[in-house]
mmJSON file of the N, C-alpha and C atoms, coordinates in Angstrom:
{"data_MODEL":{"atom_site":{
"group_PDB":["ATOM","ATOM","ATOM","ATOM","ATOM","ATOM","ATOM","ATOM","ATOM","ATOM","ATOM","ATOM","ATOM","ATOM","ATOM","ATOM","ATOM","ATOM","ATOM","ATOM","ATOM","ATOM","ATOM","ATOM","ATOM","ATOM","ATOM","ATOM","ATOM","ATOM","ATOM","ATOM","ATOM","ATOM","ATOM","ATOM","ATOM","ATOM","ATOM","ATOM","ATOM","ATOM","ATOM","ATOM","ATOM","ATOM","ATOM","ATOM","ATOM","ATOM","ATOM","ATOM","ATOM","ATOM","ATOM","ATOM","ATOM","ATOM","ATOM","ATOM","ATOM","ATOM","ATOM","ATOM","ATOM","ATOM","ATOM","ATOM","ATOM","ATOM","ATOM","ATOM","ATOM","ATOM","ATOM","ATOM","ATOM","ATOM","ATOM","ATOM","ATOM","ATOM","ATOM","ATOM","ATOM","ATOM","ATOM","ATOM","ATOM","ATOM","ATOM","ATOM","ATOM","ATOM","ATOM","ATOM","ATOM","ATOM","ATOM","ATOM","ATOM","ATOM","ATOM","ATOM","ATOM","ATOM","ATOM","ATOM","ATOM","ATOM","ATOM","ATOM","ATOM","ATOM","ATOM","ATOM","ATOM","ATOM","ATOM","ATOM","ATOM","ATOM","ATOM","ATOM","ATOM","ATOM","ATOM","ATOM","ATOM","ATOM","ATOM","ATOM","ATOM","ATOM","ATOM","ATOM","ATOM","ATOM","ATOM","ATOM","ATOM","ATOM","ATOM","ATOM","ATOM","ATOM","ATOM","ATOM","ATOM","ATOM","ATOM","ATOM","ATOM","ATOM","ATOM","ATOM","ATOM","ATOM","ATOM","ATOM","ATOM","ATOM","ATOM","ATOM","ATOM","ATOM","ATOM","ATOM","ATOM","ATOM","ATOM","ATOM","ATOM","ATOM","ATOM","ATOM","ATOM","ATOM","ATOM","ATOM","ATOM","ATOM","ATOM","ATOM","ATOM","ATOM","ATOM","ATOM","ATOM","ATOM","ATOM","ATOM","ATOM","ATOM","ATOM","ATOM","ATOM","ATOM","ATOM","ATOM","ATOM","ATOM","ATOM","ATOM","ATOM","ATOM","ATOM","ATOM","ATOM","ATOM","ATOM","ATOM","ATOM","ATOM","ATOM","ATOM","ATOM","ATOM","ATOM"],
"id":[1,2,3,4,5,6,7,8,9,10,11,12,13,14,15,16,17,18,19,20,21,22,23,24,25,26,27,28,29,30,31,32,33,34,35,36,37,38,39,40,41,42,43,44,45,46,47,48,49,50,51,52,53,54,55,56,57,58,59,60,61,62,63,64,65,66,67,68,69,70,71,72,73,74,75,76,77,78,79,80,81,82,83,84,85,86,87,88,89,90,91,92,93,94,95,96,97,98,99,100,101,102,103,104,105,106,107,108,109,110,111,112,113,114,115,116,117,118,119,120,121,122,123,124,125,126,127,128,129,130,131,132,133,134,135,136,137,138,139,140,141,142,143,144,145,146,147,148,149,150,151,152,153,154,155,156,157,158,159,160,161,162,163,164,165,166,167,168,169,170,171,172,173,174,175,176,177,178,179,180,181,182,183,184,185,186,187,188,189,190,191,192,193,194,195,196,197,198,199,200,201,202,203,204,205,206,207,208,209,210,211,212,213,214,215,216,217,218,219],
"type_symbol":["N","C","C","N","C","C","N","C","C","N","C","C","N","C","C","N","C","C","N","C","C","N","C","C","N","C","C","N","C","C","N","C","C","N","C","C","N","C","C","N","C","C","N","C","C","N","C","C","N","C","C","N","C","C","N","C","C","N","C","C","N","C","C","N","C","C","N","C","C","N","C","C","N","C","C","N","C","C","N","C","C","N","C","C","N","C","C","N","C","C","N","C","C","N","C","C","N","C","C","N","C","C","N","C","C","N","C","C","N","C","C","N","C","C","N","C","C","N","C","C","N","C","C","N","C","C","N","C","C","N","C","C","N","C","C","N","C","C","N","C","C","N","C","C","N","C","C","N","C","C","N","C","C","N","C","C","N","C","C","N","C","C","N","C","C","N","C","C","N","C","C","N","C","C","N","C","C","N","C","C","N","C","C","N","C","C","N","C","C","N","C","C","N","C","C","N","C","C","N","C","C","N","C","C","N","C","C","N","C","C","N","C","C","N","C","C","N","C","C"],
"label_atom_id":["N","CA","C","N","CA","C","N","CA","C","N","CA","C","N","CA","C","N","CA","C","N","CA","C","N","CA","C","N","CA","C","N","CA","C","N","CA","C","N","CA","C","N","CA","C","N","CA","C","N","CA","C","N","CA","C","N","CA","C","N","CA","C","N","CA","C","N","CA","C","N","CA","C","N","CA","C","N","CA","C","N","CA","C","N","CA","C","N","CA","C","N","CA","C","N","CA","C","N","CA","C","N","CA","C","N","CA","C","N","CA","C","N","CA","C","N","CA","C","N","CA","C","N","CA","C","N","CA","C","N","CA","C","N","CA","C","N","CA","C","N","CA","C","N","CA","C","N","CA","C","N","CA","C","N","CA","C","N","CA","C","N","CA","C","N","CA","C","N","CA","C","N","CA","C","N","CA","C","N","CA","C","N","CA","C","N","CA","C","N","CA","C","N","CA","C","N","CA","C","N","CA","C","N","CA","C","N","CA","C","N","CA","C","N","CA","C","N","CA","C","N","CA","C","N","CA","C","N","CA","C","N","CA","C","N","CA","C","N","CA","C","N","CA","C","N","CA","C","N","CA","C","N","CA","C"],
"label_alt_id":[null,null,null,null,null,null,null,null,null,null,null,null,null,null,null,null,null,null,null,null,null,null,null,null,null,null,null,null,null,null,null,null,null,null,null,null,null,null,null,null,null,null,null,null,null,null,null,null,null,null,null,null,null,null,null,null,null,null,null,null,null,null,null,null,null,null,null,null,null,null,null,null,null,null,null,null,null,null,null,null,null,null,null,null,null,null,null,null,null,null,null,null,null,null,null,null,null,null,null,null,null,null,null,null,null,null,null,null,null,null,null,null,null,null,null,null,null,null,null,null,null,null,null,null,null,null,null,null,null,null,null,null,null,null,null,null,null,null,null,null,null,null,null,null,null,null,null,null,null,null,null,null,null,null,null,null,null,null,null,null,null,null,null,null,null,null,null,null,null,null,null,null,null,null,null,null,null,null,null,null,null,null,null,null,null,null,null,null,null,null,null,null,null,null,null,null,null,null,null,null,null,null,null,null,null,null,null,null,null,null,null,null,null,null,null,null,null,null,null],
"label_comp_id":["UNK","UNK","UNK","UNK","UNK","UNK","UNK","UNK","UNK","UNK","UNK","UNK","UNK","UNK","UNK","UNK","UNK","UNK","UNK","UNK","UNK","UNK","UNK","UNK","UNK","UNK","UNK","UNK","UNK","UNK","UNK","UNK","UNK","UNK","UNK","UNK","UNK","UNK","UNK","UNK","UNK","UNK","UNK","UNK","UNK","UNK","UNK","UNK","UNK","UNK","UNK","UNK","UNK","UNK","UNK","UNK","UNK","UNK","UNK","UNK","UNK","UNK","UNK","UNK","UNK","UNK","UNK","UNK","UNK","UNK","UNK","UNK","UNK","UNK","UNK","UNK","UNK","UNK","UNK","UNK","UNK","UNK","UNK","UNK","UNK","UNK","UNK","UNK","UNK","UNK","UNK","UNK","UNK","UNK","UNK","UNK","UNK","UNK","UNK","UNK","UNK","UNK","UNK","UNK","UNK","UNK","UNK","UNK","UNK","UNK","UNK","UNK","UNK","UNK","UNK","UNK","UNK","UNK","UNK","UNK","UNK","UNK","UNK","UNK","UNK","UNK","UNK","UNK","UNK","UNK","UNK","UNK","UNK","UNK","UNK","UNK","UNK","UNK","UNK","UNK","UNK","UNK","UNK","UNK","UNK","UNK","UNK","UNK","UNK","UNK","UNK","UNK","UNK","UNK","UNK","UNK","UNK","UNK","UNK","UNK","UNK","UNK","UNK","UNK","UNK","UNK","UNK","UNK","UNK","UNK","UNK","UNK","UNK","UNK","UNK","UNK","UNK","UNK","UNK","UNK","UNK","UNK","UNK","UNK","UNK","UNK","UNK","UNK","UNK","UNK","UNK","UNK","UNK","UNK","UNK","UNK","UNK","UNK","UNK","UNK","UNK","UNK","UNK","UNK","UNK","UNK","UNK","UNK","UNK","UNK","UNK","UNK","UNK","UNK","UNK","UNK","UNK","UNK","UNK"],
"label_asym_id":["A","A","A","A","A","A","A","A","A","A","A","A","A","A","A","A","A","A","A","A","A","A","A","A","A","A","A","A","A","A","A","A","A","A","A","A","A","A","A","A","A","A","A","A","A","A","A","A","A","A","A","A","A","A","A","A","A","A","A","A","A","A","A","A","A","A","A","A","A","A","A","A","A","A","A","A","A","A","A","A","A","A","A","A","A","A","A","A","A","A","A","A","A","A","A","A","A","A","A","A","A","A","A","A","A","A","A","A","A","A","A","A","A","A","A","A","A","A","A","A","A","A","A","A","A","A","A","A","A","A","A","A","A","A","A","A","A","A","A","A","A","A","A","A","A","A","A","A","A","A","A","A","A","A","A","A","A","A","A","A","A","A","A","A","A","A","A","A","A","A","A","A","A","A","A","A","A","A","A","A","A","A","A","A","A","A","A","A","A","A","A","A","A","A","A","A","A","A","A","A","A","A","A","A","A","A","A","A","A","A","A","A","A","A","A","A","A","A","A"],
"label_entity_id":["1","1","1","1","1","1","1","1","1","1","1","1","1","1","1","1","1","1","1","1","1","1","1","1","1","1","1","1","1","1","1","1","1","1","1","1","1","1","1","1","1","1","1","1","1","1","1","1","1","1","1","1","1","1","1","1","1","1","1","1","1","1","1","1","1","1","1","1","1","1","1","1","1","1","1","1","1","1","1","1","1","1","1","1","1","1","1","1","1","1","1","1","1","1","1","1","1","1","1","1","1","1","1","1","1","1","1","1","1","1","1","1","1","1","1","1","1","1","1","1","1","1","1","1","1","1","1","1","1","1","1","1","1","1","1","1","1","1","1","1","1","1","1","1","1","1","1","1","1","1","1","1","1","1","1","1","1","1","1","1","1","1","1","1","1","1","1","1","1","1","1","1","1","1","1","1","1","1","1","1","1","1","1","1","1","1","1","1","1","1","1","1","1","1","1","1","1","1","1","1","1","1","1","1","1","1","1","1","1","1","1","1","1","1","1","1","1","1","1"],
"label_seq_id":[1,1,1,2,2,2,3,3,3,4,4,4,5,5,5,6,6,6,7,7,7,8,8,8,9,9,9,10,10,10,11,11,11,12,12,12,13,13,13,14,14,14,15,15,15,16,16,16,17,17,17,18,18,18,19,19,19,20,20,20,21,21,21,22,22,22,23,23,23,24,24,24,25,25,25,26,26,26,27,27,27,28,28,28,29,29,29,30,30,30,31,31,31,32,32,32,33,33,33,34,34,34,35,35,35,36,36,36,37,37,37,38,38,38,39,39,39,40,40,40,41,41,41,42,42,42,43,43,43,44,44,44,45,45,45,46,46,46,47,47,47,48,48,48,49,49,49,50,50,50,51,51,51,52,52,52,53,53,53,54,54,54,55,55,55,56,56,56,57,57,57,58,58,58,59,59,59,60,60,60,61,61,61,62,62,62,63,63,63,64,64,64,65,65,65,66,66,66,67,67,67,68,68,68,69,69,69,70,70,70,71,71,71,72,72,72,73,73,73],
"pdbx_PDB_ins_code":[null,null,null,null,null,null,null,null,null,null,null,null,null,null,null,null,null,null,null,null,null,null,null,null,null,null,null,null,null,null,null,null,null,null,null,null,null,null,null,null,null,null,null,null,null,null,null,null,null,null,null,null,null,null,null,null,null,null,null,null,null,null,null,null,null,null,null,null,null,null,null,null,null,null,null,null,null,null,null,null,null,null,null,null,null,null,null,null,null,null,null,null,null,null,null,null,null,null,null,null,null,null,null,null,null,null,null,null,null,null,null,null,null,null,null,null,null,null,null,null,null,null,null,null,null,null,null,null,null,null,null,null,null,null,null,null,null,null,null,null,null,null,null,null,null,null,null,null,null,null,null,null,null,null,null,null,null,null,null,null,null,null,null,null,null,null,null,null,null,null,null,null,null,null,null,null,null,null,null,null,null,null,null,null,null,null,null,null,null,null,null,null,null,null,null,null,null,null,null,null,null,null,null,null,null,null,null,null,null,null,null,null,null,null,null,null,null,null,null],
"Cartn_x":[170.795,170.258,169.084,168.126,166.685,167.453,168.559,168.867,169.827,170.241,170.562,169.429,169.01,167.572,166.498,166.689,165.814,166.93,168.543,168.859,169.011,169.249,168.743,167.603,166.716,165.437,164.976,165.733,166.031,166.501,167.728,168.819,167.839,167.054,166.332,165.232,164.628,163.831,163.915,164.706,165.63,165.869,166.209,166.718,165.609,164.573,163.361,162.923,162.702,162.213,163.33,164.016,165.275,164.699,164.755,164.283,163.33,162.087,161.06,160.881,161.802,161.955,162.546,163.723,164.324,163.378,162.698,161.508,160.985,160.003,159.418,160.27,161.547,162.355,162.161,162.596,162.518,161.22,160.166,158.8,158.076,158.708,158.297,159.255,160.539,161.207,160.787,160.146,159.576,158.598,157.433,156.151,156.63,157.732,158.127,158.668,158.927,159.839,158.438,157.74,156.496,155.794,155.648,154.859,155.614,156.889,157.758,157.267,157.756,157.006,155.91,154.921,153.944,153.643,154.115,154.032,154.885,155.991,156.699,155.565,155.345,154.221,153.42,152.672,151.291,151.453,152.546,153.445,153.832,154.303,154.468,153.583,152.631,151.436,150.631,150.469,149.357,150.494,151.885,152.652,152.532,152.565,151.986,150.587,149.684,148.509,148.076,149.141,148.955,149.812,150.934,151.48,150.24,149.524,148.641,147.184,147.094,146.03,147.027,148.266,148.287,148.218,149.203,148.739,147.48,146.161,145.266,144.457,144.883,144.731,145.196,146.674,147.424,146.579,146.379,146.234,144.474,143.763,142.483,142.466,143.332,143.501,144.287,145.043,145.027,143.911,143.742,142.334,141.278,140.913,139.83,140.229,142.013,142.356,142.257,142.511,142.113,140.818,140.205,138.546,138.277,138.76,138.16,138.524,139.856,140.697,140.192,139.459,138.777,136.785,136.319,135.286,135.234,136.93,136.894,136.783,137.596,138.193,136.7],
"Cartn_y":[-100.394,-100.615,-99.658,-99.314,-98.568,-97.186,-97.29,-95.383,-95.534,-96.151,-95.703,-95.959,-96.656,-96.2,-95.238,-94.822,-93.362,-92.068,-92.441,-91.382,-91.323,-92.053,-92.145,-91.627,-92.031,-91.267,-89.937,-89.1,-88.068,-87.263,-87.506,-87.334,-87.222,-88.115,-88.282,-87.042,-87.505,-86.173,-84.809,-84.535,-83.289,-82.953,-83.589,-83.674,-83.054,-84.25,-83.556,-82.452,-82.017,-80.503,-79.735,-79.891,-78.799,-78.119,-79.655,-79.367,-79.137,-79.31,-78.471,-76.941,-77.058,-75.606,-74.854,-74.877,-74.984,-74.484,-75.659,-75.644,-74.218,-73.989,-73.247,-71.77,-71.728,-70.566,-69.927,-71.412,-71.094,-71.001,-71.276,-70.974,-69.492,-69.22,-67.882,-66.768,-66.624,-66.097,-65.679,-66.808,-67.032,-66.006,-66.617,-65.394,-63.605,-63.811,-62.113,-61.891,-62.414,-62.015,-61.979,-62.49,-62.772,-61.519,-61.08,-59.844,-58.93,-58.802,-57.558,-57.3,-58.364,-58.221,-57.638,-58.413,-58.251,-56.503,-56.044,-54.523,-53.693,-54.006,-53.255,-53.334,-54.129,-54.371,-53.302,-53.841,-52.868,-51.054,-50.962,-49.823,-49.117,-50.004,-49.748,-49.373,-50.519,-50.19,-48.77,-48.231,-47.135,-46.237,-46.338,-44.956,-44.919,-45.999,-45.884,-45.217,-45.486,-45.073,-43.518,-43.139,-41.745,-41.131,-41.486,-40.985,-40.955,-41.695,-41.906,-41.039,-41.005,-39.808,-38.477,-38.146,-36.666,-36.671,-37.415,-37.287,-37.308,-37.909,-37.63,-36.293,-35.685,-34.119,-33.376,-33.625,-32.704,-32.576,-34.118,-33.987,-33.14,-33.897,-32.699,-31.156,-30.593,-29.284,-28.639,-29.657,-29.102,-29.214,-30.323,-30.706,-29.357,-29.089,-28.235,-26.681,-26.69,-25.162,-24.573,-26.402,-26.132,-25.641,-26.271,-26.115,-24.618,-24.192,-22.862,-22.02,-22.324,-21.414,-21.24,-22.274,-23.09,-21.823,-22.089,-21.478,-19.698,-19.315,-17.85,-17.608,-18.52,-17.64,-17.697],
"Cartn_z":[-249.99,-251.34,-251.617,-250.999,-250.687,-250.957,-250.088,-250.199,-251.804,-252.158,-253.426,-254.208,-254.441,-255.4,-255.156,-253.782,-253.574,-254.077,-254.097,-254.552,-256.381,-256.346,-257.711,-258.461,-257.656,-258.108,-257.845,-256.784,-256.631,-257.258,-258.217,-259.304,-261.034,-260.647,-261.794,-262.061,-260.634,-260.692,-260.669,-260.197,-260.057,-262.072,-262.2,-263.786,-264.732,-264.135,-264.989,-264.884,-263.623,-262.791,-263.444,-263.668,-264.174,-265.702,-265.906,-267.865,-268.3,-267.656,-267.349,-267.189,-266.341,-265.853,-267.005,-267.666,-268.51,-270.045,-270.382,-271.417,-271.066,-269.863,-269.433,-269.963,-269.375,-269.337,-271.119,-271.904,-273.691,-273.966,-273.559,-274.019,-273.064,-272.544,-271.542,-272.723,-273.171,-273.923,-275.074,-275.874,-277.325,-277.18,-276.161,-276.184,-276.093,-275.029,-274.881,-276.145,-277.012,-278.344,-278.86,-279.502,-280.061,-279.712,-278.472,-278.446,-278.913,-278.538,-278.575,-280.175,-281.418,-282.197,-282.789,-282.399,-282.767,-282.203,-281.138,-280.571,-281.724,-282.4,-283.123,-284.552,-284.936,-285.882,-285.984,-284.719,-284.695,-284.707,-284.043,-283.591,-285.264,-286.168,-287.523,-288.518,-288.371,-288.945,-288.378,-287.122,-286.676,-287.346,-287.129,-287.871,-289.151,-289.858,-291.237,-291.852,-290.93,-291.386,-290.604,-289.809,-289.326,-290.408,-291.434,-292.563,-293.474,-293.85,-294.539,-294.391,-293.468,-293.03,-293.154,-292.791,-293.03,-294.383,-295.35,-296.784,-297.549,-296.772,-297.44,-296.84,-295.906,-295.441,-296.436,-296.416,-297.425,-298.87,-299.45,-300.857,-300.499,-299.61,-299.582,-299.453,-298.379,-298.611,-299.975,-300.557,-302.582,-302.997,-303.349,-304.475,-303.655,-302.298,-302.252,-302.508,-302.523,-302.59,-304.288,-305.028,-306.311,-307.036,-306.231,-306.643,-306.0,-305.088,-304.799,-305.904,-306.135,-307.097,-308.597,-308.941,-310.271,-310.103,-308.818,-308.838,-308.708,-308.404,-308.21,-309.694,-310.228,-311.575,-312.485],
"occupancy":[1.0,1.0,1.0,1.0,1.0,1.0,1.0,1.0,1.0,1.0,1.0,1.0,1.0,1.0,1.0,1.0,1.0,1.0,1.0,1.0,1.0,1.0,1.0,1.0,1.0,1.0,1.0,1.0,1.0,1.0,1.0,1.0,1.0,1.0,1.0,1.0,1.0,1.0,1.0,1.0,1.0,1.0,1.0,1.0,1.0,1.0,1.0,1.0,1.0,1.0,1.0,1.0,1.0,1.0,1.0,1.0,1.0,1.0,1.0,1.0,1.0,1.0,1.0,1.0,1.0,1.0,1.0,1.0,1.0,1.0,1.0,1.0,1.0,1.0,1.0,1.0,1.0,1.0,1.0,1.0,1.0,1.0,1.0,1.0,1.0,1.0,1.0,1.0,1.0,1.0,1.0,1.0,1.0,1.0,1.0,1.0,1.0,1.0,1.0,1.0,1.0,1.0,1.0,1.0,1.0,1.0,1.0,1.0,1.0,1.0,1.0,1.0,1.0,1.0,1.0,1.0,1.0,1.0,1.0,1.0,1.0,1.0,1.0,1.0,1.0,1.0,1.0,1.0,1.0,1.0,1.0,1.0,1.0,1.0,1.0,1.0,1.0,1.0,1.0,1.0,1.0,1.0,1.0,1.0,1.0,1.0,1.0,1.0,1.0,1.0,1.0,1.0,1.0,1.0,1.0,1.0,1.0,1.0,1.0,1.0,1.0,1.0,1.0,1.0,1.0,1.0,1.0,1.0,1.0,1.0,1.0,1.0,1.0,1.0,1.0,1.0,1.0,1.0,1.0,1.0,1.0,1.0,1.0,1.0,1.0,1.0,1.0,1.0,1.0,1.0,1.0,1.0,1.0,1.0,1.0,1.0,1.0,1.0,1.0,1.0,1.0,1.0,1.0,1.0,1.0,1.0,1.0,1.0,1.0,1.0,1.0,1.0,1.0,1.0,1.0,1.0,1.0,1.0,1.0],
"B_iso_or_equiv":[0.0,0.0,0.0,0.0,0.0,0.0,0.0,0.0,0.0,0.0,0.0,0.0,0.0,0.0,0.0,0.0,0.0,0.0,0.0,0.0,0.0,0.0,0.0,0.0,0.0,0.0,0.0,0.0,0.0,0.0,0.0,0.0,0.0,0.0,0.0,0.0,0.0,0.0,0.0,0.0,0.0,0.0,0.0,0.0,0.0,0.0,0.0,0.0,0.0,0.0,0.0,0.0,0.0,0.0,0.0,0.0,0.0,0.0,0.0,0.0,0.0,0.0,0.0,0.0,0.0,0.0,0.0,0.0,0.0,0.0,0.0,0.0,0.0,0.0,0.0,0.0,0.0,0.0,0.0,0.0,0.0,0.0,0.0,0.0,0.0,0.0,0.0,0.0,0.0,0.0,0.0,0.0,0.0,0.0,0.0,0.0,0.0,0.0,0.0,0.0,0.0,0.0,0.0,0.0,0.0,0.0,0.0,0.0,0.0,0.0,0.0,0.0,0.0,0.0,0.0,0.0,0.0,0.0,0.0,0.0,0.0,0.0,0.0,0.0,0.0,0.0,0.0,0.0,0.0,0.0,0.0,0.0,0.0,0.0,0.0,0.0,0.0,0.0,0.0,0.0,0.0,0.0,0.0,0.0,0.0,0.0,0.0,0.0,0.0,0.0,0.0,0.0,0.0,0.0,0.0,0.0,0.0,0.0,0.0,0.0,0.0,0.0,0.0,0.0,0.0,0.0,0.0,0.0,0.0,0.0,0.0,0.0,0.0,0.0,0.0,0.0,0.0,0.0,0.0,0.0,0.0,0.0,0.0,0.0,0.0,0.0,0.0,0.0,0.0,0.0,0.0,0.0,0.0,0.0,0.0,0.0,0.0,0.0,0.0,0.0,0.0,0.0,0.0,0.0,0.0,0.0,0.0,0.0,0.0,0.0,0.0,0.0,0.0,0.0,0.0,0.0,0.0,0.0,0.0],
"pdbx_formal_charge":[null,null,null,null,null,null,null,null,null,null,null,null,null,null,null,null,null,null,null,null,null,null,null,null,null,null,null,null,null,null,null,null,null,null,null,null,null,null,null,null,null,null,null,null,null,null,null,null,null,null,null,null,null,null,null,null,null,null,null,null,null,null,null,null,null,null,null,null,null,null,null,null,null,null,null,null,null,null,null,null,null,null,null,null,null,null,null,null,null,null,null,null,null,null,null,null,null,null,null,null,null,null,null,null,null,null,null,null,null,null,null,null,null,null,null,null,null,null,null,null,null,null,null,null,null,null,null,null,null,null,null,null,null,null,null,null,null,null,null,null,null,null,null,null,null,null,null,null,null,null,null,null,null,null,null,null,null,null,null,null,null,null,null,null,null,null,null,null,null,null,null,null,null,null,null,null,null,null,null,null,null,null,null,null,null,null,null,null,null,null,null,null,null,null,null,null,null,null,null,null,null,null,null,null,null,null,null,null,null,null,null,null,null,null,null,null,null,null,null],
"auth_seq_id":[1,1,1,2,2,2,3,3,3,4,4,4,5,5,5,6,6,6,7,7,7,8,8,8,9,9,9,10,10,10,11,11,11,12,12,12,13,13,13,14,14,14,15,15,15,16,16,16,17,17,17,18,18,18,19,19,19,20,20,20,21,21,21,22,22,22,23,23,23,24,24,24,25,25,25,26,26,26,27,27,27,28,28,28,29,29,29,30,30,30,31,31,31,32,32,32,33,33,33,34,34,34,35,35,35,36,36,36,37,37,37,38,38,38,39,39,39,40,40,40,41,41,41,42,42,42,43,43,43,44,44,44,45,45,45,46,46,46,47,47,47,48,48,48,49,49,49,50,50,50,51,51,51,52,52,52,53,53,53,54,54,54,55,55,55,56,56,56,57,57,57,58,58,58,59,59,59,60,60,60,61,61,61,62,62,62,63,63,63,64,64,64,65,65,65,66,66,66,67,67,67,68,68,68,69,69,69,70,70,70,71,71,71,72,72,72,73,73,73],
"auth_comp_id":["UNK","UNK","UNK","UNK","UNK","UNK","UNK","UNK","UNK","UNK","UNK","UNK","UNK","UNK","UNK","UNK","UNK","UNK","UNK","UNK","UNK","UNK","UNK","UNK","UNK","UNK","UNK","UNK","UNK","UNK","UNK","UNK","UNK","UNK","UNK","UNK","UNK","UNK","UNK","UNK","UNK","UNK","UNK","UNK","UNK","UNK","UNK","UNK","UNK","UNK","UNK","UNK","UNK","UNK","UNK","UNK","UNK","UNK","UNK","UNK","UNK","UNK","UNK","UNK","UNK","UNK","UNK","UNK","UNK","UNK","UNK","UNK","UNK","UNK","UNK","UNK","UNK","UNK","UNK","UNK","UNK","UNK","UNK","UNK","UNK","UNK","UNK","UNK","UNK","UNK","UNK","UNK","UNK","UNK","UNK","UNK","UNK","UNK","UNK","UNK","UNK","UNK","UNK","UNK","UNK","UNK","UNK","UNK","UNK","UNK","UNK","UNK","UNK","UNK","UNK","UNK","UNK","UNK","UNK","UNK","UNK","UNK","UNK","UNK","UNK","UNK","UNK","UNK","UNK","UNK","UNK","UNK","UNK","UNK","UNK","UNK","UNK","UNK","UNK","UNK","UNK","UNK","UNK","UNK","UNK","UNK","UNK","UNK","UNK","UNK","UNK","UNK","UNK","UNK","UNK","UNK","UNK","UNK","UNK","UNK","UNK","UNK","UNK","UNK","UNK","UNK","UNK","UNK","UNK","UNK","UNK","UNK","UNK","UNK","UNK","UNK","UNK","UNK","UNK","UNK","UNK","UNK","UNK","UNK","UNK","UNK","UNK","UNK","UNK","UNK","UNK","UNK","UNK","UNK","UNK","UNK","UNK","UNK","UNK","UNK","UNK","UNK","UNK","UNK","UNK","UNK","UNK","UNK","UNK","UNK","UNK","UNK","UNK","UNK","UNK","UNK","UNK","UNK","UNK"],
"auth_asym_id":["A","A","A","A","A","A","A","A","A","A","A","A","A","A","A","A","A","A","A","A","A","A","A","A","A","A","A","A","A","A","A","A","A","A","A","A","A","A","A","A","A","A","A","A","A","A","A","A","A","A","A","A","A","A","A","A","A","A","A","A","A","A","A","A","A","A","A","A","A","A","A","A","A","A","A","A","A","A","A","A","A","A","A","A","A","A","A","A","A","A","A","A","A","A","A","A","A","A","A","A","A","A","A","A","A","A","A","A","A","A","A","A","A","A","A","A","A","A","A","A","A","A","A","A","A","A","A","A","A","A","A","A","A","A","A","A","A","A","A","A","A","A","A","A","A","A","A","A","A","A","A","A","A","A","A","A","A","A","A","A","A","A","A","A","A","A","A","A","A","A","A","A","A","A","A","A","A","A","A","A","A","A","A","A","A","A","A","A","A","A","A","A","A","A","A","A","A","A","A","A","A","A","A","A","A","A","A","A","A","A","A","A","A","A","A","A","A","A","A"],
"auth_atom_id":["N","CA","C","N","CA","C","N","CA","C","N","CA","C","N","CA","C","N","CA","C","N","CA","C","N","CA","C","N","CA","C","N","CA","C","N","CA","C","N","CA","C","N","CA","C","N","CA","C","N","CA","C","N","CA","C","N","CA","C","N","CA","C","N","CA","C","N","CA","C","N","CA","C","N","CA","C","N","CA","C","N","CA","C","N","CA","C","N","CA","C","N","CA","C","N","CA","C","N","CA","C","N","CA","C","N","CA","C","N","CA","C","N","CA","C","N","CA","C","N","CA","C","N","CA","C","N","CA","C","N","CA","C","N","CA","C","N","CA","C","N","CA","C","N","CA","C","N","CA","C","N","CA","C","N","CA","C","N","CA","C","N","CA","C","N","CA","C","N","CA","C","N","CA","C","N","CA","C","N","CA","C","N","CA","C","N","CA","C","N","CA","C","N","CA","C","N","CA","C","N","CA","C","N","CA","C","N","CA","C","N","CA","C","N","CA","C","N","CA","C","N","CA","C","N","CA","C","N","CA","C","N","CA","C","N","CA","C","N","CA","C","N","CA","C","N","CA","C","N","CA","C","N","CA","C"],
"pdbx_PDB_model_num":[1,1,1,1,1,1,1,1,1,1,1,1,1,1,1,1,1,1,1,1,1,1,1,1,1,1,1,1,1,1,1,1,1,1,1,1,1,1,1,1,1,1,1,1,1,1,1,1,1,1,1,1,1,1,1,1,1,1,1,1,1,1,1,1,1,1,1,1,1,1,1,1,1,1,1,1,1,1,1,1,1,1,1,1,1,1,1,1,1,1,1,1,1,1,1,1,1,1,1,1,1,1,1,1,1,1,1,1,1,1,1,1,1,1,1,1,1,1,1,1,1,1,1,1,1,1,1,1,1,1,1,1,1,1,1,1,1,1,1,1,1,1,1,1,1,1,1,1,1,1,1,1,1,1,1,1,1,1,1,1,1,1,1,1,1,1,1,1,1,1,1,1,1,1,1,1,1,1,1,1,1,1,1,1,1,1,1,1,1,1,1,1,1,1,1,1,1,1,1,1,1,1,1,1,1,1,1,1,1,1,1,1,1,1,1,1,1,1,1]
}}}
């Protein structure tokens, strides 16, 4: 009688430790997705704003090639 209710409770526990484990596995996943994310993000955004800085190079070397051109004449 003792050994079936110790295996039982063995069975049980085992069960839990599994689904635990389990949980663990889907919440360890989520975060790596979550960063991967959040890395493509950030990754998006610095390429955006390195577009954004050459264009405001570009438009400065007009506007100042204008003004030189404006003070020759």
């Amino acid at each position: 009688m003792i050994n079936i209710i110790i295996c039982i409770l063995n069975i049980i526990i085992f069960i839990i430790i599994k689904s635990i484990s389990i949980k663990n596995i889907i919440i360890c996943d989520i975060n790596i997705m979550i960063f991967i994310i959040m890395n493509i993000k950030n990754t998006i955004i610095f390429v955006i704003n390195i577009i954004i800085n050459i264009i405001h190079i570009i438009i400065n070397k007009f506007v100042e090639n204008i003004i030189n051109i404006e003070t020759n004449n």
